[in-house]
C-alpha positions as CSV (number, residue, x, y, z in Angstrom):
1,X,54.6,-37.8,12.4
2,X,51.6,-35.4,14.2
3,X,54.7,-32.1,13.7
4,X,58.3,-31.4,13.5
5,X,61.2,-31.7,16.0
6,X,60.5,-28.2,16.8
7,X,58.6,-29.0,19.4
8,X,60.7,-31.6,20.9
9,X,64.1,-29.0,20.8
10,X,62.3,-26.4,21.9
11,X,61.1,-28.1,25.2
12,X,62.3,-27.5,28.5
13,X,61.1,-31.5,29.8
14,X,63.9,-33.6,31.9
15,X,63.9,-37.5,31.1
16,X,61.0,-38.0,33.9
17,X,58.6,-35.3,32.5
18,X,59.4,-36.8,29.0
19,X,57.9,-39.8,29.9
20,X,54.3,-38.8,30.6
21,X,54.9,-36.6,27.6
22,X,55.6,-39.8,25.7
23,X,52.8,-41.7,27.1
24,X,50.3,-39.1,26.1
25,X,51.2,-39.0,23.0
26,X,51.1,-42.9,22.5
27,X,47.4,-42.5,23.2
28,X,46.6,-40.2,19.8
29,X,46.2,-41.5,16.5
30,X,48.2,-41.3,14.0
31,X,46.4,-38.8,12.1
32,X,46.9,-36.2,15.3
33,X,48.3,-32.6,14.4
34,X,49.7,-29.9,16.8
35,X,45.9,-27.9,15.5
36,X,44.0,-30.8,16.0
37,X,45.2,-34.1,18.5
38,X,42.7,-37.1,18.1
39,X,43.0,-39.5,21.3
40,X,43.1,-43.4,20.4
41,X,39.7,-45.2,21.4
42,X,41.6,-47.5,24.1
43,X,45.0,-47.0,26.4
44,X,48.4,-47.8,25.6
45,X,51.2,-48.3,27.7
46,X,55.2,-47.0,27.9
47,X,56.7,-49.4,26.0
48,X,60.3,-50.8,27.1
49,X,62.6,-48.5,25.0
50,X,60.7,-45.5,26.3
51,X,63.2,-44.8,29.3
52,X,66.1,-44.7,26.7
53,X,63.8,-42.5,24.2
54,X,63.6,-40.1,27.6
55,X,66.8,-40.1,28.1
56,X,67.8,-39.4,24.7
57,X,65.2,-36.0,24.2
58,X,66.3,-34.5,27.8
59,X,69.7,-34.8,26.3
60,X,69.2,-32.5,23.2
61,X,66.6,-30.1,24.5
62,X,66.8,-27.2,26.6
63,X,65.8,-28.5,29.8
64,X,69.8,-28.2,31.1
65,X,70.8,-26.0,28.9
66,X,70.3,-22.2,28.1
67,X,71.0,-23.5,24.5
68,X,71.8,-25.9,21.8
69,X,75.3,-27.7,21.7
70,X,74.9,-28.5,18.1
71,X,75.0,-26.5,15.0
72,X,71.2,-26.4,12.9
73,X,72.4,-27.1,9.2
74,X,70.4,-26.4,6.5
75,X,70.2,-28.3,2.9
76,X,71.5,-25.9,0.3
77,X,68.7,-23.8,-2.0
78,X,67.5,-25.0,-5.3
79,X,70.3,-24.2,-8.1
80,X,70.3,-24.7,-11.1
81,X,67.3,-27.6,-12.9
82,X,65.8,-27.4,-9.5
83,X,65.0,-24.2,-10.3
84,X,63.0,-24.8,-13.8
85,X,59.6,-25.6,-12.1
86,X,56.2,-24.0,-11.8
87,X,54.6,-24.9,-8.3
88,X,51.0,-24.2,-7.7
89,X,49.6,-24.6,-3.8
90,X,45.5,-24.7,-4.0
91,X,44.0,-24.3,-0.6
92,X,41.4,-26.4,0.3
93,X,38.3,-24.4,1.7
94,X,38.9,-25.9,5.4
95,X,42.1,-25.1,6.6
96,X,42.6,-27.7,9.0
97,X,42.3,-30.4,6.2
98,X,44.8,-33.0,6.2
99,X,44.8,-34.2,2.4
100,X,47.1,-37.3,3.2
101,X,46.4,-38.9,-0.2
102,X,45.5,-36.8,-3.4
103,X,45.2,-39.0,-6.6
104,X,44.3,-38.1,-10.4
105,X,40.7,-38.8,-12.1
106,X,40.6,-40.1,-15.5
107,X,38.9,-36.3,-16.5
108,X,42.3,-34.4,-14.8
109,X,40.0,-34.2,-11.4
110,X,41.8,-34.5,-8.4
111,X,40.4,-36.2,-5.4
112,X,41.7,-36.3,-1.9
113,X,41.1,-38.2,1.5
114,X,41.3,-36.4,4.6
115,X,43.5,-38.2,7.5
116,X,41.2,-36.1,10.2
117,X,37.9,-35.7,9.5
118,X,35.5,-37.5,7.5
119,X,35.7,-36.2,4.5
120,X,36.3,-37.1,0.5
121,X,36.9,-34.1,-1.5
122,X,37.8,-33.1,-5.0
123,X,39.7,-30.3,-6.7
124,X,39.0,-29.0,-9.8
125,X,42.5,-27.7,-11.1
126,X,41.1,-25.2,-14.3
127,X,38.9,-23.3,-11.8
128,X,40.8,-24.2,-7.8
129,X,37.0,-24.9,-6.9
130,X,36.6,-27.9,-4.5
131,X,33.6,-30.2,-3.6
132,X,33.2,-32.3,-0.6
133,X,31.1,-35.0,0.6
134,X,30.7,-36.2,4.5
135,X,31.0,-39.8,4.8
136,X,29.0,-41.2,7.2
137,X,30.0,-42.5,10.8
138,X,30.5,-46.6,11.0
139,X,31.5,-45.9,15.2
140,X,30.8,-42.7,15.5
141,X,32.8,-42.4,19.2
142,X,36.0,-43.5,17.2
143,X,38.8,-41.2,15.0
144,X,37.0,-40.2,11.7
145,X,39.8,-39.7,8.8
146,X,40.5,-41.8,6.3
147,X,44.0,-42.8,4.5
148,X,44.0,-44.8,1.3
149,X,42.3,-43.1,-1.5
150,X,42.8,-44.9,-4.6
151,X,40.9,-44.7,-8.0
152,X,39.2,-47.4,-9.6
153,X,39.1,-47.8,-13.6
154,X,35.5,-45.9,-13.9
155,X,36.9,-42.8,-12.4
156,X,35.3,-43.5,-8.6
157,X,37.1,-43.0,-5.6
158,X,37.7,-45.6,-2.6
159,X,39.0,-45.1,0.9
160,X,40.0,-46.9,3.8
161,X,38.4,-45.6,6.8
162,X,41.4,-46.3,9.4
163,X,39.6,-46.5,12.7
164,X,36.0,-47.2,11.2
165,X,37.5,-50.2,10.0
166,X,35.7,-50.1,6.7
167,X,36.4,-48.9,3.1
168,X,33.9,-47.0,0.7
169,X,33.5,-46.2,-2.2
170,X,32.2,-43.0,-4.1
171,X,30.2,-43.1,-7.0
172,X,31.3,-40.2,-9.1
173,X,27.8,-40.0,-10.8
174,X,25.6,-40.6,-8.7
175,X,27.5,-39.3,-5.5
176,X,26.0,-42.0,-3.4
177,X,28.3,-43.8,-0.9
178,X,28.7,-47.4,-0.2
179,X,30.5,-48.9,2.8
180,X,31.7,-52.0,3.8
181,X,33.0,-53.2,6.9
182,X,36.0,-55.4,8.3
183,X,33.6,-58.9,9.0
184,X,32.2,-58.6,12.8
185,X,34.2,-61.6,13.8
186,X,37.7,-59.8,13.5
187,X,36.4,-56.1,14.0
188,X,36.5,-55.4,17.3
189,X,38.0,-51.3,19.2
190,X,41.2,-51.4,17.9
191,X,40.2,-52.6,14.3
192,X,42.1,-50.3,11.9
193,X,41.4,-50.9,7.6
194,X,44.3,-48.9,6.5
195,X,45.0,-49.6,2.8
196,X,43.2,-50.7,0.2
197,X,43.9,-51.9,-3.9
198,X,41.8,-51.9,-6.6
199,X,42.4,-55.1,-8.9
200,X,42.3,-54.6,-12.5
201,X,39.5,-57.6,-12.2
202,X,37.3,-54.8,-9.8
203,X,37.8,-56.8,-6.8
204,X,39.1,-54.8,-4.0
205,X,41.8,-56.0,-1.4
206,X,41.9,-54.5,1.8
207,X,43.6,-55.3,5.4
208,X,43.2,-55.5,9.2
209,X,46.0,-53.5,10.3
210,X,46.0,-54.7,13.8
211,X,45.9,-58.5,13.4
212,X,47.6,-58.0,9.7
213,X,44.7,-60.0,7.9
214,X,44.1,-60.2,4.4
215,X,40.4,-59.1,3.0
216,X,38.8,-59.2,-1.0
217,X,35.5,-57.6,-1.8
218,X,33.7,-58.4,-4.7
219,X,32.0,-55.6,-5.0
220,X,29.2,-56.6,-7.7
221,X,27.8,-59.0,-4.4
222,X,29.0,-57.4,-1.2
223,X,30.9,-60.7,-0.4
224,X,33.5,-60.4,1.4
225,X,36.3,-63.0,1.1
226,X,39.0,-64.0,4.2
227,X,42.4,-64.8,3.0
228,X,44.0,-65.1,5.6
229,X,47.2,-63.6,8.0
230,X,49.8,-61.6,5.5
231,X,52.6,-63.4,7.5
232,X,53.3,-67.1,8.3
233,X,53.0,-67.3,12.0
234,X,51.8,-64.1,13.0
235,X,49.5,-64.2,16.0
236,X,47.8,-62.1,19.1
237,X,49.4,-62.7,21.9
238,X,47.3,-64.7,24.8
239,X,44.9,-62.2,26.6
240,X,46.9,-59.2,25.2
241,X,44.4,-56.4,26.3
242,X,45.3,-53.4,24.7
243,X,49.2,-54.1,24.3
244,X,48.7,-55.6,20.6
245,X,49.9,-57.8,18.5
246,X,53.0,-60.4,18.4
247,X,54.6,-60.2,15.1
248,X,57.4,-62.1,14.3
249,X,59.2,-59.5,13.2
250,X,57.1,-58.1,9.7
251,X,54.0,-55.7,10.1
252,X,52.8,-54.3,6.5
253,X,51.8,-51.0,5.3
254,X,50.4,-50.5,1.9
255,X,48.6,-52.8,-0.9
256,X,49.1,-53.0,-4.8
257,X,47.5,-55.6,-7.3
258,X,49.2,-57.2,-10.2
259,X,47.5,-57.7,-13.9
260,X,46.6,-61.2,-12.2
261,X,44.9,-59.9,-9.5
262,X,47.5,-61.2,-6.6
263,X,48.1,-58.5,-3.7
264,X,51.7,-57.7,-3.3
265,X,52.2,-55.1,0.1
266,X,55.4,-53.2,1.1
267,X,56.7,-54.7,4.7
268,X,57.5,-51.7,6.9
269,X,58.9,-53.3,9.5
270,X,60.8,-56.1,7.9
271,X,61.8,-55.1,4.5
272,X,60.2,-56.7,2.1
273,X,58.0,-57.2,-0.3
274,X,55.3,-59.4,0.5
275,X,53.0,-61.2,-2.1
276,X,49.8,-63.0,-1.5
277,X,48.2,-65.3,-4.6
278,X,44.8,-64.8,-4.9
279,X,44.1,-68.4,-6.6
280,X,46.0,-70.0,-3.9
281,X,46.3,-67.4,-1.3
282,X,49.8,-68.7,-1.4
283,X,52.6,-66.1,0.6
284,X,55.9,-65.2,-0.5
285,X,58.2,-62.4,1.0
286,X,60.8,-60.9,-1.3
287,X,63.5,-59.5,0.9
288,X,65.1,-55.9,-0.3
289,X,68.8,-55.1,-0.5
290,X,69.1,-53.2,1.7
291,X,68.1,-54.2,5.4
292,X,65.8,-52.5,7.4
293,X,64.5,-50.3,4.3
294,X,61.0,-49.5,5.6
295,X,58.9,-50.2,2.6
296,X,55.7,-47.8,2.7
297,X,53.6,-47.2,-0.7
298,X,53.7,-48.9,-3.7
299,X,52.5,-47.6,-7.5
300,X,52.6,-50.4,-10.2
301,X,53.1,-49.6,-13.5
302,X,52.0,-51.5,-16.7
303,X,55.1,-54.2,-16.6
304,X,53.5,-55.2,-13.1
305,X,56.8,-53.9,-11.4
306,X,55.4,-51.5,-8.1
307,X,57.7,-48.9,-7.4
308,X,57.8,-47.8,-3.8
309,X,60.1,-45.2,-1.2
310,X,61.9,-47.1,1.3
311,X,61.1,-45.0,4.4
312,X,64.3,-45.8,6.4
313,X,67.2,-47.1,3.8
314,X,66.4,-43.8,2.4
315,X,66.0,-45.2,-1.8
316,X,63.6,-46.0,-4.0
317,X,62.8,-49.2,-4.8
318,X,61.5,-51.1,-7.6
319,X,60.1,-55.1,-7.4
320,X,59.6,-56.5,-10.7
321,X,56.7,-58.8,-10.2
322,X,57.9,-60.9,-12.6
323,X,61.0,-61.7,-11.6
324,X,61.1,-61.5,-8.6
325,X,63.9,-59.2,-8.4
326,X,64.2,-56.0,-6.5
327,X,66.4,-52.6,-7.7
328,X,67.1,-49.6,-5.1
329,X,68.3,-46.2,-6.6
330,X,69.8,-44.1,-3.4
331,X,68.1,-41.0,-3.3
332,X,70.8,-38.4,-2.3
333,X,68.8,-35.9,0.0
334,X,69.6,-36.6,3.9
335,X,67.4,-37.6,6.2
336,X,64.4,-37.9,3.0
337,X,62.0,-40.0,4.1
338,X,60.6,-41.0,0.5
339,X,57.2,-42.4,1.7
340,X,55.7,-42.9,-1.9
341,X,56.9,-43.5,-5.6
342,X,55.3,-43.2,-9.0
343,X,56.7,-43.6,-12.4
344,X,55.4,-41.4,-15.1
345,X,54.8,-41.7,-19.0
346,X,58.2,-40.7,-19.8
347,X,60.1,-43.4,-17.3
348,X,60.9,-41.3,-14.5
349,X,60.3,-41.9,-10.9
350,X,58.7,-39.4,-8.8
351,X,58.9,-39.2,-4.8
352,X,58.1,-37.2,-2.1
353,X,60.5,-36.7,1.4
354,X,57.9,-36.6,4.2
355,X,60.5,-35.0,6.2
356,X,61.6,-32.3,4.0
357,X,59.3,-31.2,2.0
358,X,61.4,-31.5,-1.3
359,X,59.8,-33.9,-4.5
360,X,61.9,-35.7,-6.1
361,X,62.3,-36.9,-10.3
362,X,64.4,-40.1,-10.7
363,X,66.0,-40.8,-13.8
364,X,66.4,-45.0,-13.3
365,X,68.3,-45.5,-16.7
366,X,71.2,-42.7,-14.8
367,X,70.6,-42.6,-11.8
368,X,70.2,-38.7,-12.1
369,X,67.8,-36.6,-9.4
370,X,66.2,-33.4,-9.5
371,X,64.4,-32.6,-6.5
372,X,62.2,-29.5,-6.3
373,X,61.4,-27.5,-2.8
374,X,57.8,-27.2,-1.9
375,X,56.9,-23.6,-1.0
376,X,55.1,-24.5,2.3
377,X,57.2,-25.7,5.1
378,X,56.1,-29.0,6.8
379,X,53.9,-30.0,4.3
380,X,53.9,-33.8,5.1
381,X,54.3,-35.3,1.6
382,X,52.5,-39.0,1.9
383,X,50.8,-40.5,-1.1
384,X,52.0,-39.0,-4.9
385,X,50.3,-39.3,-8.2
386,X,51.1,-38.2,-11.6
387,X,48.8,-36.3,-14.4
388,X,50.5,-38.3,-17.6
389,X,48.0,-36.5,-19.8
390,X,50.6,-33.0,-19.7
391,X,54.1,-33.0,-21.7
392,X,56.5,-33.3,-19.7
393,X,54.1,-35.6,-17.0
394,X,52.7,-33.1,-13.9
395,X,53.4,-34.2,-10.1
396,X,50.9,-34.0,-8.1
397,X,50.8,-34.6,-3.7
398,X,48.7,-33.1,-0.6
399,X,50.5,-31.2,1.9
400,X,49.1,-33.4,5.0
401,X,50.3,-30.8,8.0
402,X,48.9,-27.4,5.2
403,X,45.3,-28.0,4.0
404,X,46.7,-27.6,0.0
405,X,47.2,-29.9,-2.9
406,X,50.3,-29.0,-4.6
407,X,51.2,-29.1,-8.7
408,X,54.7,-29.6,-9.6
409,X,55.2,-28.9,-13.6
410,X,58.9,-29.2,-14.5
411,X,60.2,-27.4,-17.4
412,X,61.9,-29.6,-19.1
C-alpha cells in the first residue's frame, strides 16, 4: 500500500533479487511512501509464500523481457452524471503529509491525522488555511503517524497513535493534548493501537493490534478497562520472537460503537463482523455473504447499522446491528478497493477505491452508482466523511500518497 504497481512493472529484479527486495520491504511500516520509507522497530522474516510471490513478480516485469506481454487497459473517462461534480484539492502546507483520515467538525472544520509524522491538523474550508499541532513522542525511537481520527460529540478530535501504542485526544479549546497508553503489561516493541471509537456514552474503545485485545477508557478517570481477546482462542504463539501472532484465522481492522455502547469491528481477515458487549463483554462474529470480503472501516448511522467497504469481495456492506443481518451492494468498478463507507442525510452511501482513485455515491434502495474521478492520481483514498449540513450532502477524503484533502459536491 506504500505506491503503485509501477514500481513493481517497471523493475528489472529476477525471482532471487525479488526476494531481498521483498524482505526489505516487510521491515517498513505500513505508513512507508516511495518519498518517505519508515523501517519497523524490530525484524521480520520471508514468510512461506514469499518464494511463490517472487516467482510471480519476475514473471510480469521486465527482468526477461524487453517489454510487457500484456495489454495496460484503462477504465473509461467520466460520462455523463460523473461529470456533474465540483472537486476542490486543498494542499496541506507540508507536502509530504499523509492525511490518511480526514473527518468533519460539528462547525464544517475539517481535521486530519497524518499516517507519517506526528501530526493533527485542521483545515479550514472558507479560507484553505490549516493549523497543526505536534503531538508529543510516547517512544520516541519508534514510527510517529497516527491512523484513526475520529470526532467525539463536543467537536474534539482523537487518534490512535499506531506504533506509540496510545490514543490522544485534542481539546479543541483549549488545544491541550492528553495521552493514554496501551497498559504496560501488554505494551511491549511491537505494540501497535490502531483504531479507536468514540461511544455515544464518552467512553472510548480502543485495540492492541498485535495480540488483537480489546481496551475502554473512561476518560472522566483515566481508567483504563481490559476486555479481553476480540476472538475466541486467539493466542501468541510459544516464544514467538518477532514472527507474531497465531490467529485462528480472524485478525480485525477498524472499531464502531452502537447507541448501547457495545463495540462491533470489521474482520479483515475472516469476513465478518465481529461484536463485543460491553456489559458482558460477550463475542459474537456475524459472517458476510460473501467469503473472504475483507471488512476494513465501518460508519454507523442513527439505526445502529455500520456501513463498511469490503476490501477484497469488492461491495459495500451494510450490518444492521439489530438484526443481525448483513446486505452487500456490488460496487461495479474493477479492482476498487472500497476501504471506507458513509451514508449521508439523503440515504446514499459514499465510498472511496484505494486503488483507483474514483469516489463512489450508492443509491441502496436501486442499486444505482455514480463514481466521480479524483484529479490527483494515486491519491490513496482511506477513511471518508460526509458534510450533511450542504444540499445535496458534500464528500469529503485525504489523498494519503498527495498531501491534499479533497471536496467532492455533486450536482444533483
Amino acid at each position: 500500500h506504500c505506491h503503485n504497481l509501477t514500481v513493481a512493472l517497471e523493475s528489472r529484479y529476477d525471482a532471487k533479487a525479488w526476494l531481498s527486495v521483498i524482505e526489505r520491504m516487510r521491515n517498513h511500516a505500513v505508513a512507508s511512501s516511495l518519498r518517505t520509507p519508515v523501517p519497523l522497530p524490530y525484524h521480520v522474516d520471508l514468510q512461506p509464500q514469499d518464494p511463490g510471490l517472487a516467482e510471480y513478480l519476475a514473471s510480469i516485469n521486465l527482468s526477461s523481457k524487453g517489454k510487457w506481454d500484456f495489454e495496460i487497459k484503462t477504465l473509461p473517462r467520466p460520462r455523463g452524471d460523473e461529470t456533474k461534480v465540483i472537486i476542490t484539492e486543498y494542499d496541506l502546507p507540508r507536502s509530504d503529509s499523509a492525511p490518511h483520515d480526514a473527518a468533519i467538525g460539528p462547525d464544517g472544520l475539517v481535521w486530519y491525522s497524518d499516517f507519517i509524522f506526528p501530526y493533527v491538523g485542521r483545515l479550514d474550508p472558507r479560507t484553505g488555511s490549516v493549523k497543526e499541532w505536534q503531538i508529543p513522542l510516547e517512544k520516541p525511537d519508534f514510527p510517529k503517524g497516527s491512523l484513526t481520527l475520529e470526532i467525539d460529540r463536543e467537536g474534539n478530535p482523537w487518534l490512535s497513535r499506531l506504533f506509540q501504542a496510545s490514543i490522544i485526544k485534542l481539546d479543541r479549546t483549549t488545544e491541550k493534548i492528553t495521552s493514554w497508553s496501551i497498559p504496560q503489561e501488554y505494551n511491549d516493541r511491537r505494540s501497535r493501537a490502531t483504531f479507536l471509537s468514540v461511544a455515544p456514552d464518552g467512553k472510548v474503545w480502543f485495540k492492541h493490534e498485535e495480540k488483537q485485545l480489546m481496551f475502554r477508557l473512561d476518560p472522566a478517570t483515566g481508567q483504563i478497562a481490559y476486555y479481553g481477546p476480540l476472538f475466541p482462542g486467539f493466542k501468541m504463539s510459544p516464544g514467538q520472537g518477532d514472527k507474531g501472532p497465531e490467529s485462528p484465522g480472524h485478525f480485525s481492522y477498524a472499531l464502531g460503537a452502537d447507541s448501547a455502547g457495545n463495540v462491533y469491528y470489521a474482520d479483515m481477515a475472516g469476513g465478518t463482523i465481529g461484536r463485543m458487549e460491553a456489559q458482558t463483554r460477550k463475542v459474537t462474529l456475524f459472517p458476510t455473504p460473501t467469503v473472504n470480503s475483507g471488512p476494513r472501516r465501518l460508519h454507523v448511522d442513527s439505526q445502529d447499522r455500520f456501513w463498511f467497504g469490503e476490501y477484497y469481495g469488492m461491495n459495500v456492506g451494510m450490518f444492521d446491528s439489530r438484526t443481525g443481518k448483513i446486505q452487500e451492494w456490488p460496487d461495479p468498478t474493477p479492482w476498487d478497493g472500497p476501504y471506507d463507507a458513509v451514508q449521508d442525510s439523503q440515504g446514499k452511501v459514499w465510498t472511496g477505491g484505494m486503488t483507483t482513485d474514483f469516489v463512489s455515491r450508492l443509491d441502496p434502495d436501486t442499486g444505482r452508482w455514480v463514481r466521480y474521478l479524483l484529479p490527483t492520481l494515486d491519491a490513496n483514498v482511506r477513511r471518508v466523511d460526509v458534510d450533511n449540513s450542504t444540499t445535496p450532502p458534500t464528500f469529503w477524503v485525504g489523498e494519503n500518497h498527495q498531501g491534499k484533502i479533497a471536496k467532492i459536491e455533486p450536482l444533483e
